[in-house]
C-alpha positions as a LaTeX table, in Angstrom:
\begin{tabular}{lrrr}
\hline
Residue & $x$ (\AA) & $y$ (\AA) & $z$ (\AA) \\
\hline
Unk1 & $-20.34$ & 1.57 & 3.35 \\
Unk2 & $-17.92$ & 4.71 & 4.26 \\
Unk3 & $-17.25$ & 5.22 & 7.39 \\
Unk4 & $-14.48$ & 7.31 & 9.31 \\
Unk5 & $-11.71$ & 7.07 & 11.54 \\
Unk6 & $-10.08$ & 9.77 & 13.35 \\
Unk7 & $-6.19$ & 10.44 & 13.84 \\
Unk8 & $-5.97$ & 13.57 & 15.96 \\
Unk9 & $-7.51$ & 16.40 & 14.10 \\
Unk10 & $-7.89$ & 14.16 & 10.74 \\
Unk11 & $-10.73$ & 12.27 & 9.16 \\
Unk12 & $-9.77$ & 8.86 & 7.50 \\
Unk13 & $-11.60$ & 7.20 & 5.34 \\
Unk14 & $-12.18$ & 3.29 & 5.95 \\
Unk15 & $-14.25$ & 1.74 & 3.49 \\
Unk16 & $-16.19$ & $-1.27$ & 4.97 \\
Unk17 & $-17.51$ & $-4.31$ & 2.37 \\
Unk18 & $-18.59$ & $-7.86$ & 3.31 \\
Unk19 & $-19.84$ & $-9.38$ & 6.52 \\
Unk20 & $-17.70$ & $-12.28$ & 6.52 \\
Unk21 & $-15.38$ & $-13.68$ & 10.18 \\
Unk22 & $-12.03$ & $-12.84$ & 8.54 \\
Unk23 & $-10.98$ & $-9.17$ & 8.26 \\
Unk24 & $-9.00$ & $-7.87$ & 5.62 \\
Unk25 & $-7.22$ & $-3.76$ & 6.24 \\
Unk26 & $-6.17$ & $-3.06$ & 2.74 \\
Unk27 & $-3.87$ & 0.09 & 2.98 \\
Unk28 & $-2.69$ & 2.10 & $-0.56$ \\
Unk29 & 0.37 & 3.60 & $-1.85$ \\
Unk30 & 1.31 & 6.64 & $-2.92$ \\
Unk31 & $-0.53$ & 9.17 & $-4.58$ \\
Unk32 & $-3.50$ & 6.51 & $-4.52$ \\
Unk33 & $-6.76$ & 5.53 & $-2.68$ \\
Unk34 & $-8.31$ & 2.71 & $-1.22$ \\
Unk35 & $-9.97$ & 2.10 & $-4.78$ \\
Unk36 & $-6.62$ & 0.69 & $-6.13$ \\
Unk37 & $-7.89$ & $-2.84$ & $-4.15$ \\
Unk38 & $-10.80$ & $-3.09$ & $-6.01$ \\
Unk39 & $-10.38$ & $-4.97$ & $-8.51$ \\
Unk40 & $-9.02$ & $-7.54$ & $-6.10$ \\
Unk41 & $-11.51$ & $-7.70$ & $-3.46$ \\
Unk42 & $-14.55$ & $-7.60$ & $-6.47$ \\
Unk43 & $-12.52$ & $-11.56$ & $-6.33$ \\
Unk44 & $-13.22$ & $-12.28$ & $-2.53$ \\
Unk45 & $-16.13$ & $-13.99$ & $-1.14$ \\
Unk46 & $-17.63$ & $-11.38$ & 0.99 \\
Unk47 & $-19.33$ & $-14.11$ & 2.63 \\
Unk48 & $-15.66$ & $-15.54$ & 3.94 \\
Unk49 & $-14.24$ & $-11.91$ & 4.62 \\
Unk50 & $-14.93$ & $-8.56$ & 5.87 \\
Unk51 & $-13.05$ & $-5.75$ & 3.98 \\
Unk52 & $-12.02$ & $-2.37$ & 5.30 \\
Unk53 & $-10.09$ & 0.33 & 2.27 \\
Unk54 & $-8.09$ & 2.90 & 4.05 \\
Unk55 & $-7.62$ & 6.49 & 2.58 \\
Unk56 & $-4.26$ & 7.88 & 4.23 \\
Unk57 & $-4.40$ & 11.65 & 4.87 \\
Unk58 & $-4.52$ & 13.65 & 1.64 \\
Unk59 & $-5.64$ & 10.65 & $-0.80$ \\
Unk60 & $-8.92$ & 9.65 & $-1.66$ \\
Unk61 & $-11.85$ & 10.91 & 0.75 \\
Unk62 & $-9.64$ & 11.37 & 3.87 \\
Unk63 & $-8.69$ & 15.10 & 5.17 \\
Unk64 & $-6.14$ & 16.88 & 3.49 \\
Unk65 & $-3.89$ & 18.35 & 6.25 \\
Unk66 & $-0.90$ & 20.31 & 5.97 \\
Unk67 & 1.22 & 18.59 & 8.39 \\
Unk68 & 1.98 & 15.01 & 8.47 \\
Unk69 & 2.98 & 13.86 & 5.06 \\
Unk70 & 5.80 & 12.04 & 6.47 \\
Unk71 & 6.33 & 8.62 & 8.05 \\
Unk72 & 5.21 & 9.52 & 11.56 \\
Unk73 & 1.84 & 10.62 & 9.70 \\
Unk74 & 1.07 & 8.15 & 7.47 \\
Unk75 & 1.84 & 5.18 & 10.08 \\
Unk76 & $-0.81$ & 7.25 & 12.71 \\
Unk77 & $-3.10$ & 6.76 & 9.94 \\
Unk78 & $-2.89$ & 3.03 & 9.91 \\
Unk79 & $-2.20$ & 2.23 & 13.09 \\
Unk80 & $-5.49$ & 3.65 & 14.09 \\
Unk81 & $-7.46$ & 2.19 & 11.15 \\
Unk82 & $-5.53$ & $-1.18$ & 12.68 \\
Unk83 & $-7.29$ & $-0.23$ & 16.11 \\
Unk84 & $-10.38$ & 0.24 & 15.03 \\
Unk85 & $-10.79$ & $-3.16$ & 14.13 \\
Unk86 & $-11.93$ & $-4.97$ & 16.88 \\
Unk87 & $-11.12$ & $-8.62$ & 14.97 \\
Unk88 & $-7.69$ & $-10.33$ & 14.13 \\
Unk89 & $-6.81$ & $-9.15$ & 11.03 \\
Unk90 & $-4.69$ & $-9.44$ & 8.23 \\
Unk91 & $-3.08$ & $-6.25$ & 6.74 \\
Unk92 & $-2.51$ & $-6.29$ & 2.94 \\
Unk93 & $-0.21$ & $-3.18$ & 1.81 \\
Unk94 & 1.01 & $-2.26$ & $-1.58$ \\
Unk95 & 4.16 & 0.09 & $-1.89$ \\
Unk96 & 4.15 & 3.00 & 0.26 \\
Unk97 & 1.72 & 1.55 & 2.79 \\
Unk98 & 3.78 & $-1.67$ & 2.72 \\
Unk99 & 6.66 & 0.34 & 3.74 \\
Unk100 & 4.44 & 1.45 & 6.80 \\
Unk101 & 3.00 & $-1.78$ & 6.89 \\
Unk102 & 6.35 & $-3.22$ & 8.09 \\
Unk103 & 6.82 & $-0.05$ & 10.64 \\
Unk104 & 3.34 & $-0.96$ & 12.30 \\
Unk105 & 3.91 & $-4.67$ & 12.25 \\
Unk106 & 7.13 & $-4.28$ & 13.82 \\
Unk107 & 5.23 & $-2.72$ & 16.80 \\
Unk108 & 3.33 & $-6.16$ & 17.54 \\
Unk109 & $-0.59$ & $-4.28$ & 17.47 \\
Unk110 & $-2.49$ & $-7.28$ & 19.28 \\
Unk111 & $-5.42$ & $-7.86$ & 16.61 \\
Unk112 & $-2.78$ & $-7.99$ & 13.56 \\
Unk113 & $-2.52$ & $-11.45$ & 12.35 \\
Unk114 & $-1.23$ & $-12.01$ & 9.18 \\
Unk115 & 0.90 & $-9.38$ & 6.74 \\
Unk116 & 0.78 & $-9.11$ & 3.00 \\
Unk117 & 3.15 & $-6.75$ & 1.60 \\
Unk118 & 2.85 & $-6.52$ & $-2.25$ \\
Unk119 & 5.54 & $-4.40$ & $-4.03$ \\
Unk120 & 6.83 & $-3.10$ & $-0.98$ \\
Unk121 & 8.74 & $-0.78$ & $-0.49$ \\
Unk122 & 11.70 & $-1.58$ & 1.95 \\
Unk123 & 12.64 & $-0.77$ & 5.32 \\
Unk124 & 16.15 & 0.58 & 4.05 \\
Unk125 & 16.04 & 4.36 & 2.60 \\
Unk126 & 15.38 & 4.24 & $-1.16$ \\
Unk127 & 17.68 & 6.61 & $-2.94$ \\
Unk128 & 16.45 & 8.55 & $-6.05$ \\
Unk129 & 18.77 & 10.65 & $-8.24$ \\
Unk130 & 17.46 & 14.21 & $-8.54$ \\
Unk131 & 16.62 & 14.04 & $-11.78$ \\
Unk132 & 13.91 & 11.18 & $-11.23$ \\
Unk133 & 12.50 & 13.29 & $-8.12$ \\
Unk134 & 11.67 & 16.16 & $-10.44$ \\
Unk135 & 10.59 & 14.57 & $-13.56$ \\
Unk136 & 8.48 & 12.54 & $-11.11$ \\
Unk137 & 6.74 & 15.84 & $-9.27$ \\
Unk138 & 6.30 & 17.27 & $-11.90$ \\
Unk139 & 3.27 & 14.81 & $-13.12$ \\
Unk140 & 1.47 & 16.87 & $-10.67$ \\
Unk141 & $-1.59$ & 18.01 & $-11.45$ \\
Unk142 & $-1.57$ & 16.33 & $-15.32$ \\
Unk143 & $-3.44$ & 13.52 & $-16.36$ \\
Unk144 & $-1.58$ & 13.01 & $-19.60$ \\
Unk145 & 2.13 & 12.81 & $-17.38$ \\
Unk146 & $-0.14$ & 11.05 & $-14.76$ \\
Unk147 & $-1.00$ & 7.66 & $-16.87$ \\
Unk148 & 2.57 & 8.17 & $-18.55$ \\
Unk149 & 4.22 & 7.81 & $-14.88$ \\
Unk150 & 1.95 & 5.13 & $-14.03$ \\
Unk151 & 2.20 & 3.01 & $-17.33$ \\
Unk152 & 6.17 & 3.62 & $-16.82$ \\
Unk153 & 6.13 & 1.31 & $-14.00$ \\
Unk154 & 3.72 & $-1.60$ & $-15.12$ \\
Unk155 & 4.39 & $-4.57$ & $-17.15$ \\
Unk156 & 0.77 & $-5.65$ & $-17.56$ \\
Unk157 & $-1.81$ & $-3.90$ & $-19.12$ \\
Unk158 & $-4.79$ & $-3.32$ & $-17.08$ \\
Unk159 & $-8.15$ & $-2.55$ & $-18.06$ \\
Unk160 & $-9.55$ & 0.55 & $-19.17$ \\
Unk161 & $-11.33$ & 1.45 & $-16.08$ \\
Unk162 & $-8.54$ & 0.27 & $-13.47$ \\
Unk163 & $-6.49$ & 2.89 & $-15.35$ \\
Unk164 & $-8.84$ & 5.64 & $-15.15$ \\
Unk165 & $-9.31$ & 5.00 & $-11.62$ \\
Unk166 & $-5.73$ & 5.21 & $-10.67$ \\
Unk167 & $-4.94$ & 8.14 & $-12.48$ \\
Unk168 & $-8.17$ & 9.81 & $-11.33$ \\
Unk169 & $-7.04$ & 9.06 & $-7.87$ \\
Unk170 & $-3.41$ & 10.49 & $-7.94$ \\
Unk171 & $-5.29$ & 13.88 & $-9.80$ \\
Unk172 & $-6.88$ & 14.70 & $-6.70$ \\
Unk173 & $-4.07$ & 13.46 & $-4.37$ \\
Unk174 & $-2.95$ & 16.72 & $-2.35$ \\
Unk175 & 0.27 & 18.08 & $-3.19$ \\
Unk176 & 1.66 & 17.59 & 0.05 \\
Unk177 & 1.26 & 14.19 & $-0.27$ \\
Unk178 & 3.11 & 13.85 & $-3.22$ \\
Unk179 & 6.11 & 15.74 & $-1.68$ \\
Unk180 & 6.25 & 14.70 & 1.67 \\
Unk181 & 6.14 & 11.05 & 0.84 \\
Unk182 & 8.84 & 11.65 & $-1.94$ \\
Unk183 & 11.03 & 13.73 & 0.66 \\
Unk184 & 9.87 & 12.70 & 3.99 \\
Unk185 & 9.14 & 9.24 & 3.56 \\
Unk186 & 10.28 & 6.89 & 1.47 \\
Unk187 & 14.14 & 8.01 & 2.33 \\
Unk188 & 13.75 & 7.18 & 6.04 \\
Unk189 & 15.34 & 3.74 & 6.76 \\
Unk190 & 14.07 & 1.70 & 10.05 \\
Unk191 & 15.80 & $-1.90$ & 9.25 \\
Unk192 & 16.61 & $-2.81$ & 12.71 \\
Unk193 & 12.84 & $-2.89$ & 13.16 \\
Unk194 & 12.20 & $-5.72$ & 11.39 \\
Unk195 & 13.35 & $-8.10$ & 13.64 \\
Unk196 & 10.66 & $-7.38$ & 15.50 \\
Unk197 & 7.71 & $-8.85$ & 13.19 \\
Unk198 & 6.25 & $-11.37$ & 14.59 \\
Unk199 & 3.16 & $-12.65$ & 12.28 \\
Unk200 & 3.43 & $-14.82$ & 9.04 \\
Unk201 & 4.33 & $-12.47$ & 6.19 \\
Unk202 & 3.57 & $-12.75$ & 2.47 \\
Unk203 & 5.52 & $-10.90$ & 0.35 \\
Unk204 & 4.38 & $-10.34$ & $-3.50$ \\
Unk205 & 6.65 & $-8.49$ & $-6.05$ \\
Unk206 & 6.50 & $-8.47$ & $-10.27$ \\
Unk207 & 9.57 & $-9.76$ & $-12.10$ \\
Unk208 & 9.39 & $-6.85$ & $-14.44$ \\
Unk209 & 9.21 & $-3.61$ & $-11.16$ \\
Unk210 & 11.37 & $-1.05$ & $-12.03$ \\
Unk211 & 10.09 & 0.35 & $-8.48$ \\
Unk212 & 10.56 & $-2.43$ & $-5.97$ \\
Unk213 & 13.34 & $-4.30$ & $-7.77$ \\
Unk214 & 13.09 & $-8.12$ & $-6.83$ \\
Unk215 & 16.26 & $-8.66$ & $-5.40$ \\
Unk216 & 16.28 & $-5.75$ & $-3.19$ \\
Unk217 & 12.80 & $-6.86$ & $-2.36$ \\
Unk218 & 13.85 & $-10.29$ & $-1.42$ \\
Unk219 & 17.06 & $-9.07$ & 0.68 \\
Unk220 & 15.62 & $-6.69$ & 2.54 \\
Unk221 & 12.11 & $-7.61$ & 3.15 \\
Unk222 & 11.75 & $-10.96$ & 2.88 \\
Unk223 & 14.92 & $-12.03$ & 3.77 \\
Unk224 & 15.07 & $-9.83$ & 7.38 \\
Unk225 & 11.27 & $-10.57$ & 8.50 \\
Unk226 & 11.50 & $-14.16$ & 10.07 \\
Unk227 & 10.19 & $-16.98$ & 8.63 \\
Unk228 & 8.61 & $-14.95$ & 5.04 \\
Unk229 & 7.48 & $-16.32$ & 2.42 \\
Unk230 & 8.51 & $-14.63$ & $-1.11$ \\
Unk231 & 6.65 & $-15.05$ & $-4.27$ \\
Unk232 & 7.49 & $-13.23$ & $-7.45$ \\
Unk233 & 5.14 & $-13.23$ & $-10.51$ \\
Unk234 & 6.12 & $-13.41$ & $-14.16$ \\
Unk235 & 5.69 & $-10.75$ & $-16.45$ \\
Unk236 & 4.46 & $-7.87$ & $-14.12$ \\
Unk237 & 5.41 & $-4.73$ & $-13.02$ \\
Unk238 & 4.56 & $-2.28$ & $-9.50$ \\
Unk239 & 1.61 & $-1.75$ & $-10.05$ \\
Unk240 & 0.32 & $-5.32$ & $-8.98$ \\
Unk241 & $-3.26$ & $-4.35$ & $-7.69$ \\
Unk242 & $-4.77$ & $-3.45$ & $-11.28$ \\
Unk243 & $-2.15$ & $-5.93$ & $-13.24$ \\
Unk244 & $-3.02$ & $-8.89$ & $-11.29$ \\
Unk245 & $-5.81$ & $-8.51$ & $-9.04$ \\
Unk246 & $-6.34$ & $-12.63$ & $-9.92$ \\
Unk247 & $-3.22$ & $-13.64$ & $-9.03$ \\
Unk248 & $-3.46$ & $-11.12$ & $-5.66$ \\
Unk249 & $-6.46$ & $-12.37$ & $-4.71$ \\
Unk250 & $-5.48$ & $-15.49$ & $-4.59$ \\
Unk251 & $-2.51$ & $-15.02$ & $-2.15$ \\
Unk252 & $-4.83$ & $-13.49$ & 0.14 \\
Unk253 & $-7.39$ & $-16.62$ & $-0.14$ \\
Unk254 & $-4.68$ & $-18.74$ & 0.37 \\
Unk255 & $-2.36$ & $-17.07$ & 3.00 \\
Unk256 & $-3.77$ & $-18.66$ & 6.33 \\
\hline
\end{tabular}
């Protein structure tokens, strides 16, 4: 079922599946859509769980704004998706919304019980030469530098369909997205923050991520949220969602 959320002036998109006592907020990264979890929760008993698939603003079905494709926007979006749960929930983020994730978390919302960050990205500003920041924007708009981008950062090969889904979804990602994350987002560093987590945190990255390198994964995420646990899987890449929606899946199942 769709339904929608509102942050100010923008429509959100929170998918809802499953009817089960424990609630699962799945939040996307960049130039994706809530459909990047699907291949994950297709393994989750929707008996046990009930699933809610945020679109942030300009992805997916959610409103495509001209302002807030920044860090201040994209954390409104989830906190509110986070407050329209009226549940304890766990929030399970890959890359960019990881990132925000941790900037929610670190604001102690009442219902959020458990965190799952998977790839994240970090806390501290990522630095990109210029060169990668144009070869990377420019992929806007084409499919064929779309699935070469994407590919570039995977170890695994997913199927067919997870592929087409994910480039499909960064196609119709608004341009403002893709800038304003790249510019406005990703570079902003909030590491004093962290202290400030308070839940039991998962965090998932792929040996092979030329994205969210391990170490600087484990250092700075892991290592400066309290009492986290770090897991790193073999033979996979950033794109852990569609590479290894078993081995995701089963985190979540077993995370309590």
């Amino acid at each position: 079922m769709l339904a929608f959320v509102r942050n100010g002036d923008v429509s959100l998109c929170l998918e809802h599946r499953g009817a089960g006592p424990r609630v699962i907020l799945f939040a996307h990264g960049w130039i994706s859509s809530r459909r990047m979890w699907y291949d994950v929760i297709e393994r989750l008993d929707e008996g046990e769980r009930s699933v809610r698939l945020l679109d942030f603003r300009g992805c997916g079905l959610s409103d495509r704004p001209a302002e807030g494709h920044d860090l201040d926007g994209y954390a409104g979006d989830l906190r509110v998706a986070l407050a329209s749960i009226d549940a304890p929930v766990t929030l399970v983020a890959h890359s960019m919304g990881a990132k925000l994730a941790q900037y929610i978390a670190a604001e102690r919302p009442a219902n959020l019980e458990r965190l799952i960050l998977v790839a994240p990205g970090t806390a501290k500003a990522a630095r990109f030469p210029e060169k990668h920041r144009a070869l990377t924007l420019a992929a806007y708009g084409s499919r064929e530098r779309i699935e070469r981008f994407q590919r570039a950062a995977m170890a695994r090969e997913p199927s067919p369909e997870s592929m087409t889904r994910i480039v499909d979804d960064a196609l119709i990602a608004q341009h403002e997205h893709w800038i304003g994350w790249y510019d406005r987002g990703r570079g902003i560093d909030f590491e004093e923050r962290l202290a400030e987590i308070n839940v039991p945190t998962l965090v998932v990255v792929g040996a092979k991520d030329p994205l969210a390198l391990p170490q600087r994964v484990r250092r700075d995420c892991a290592g400066a949220i309290g009492g986290a646990l770090f897991v790193q899987l073999r033979d996979a890449g950033h794109n852990l969602p569609i590479e290894t929606p078993d081995e995701i899946a089963s985190a979540i199942r077993r995370f309590r």
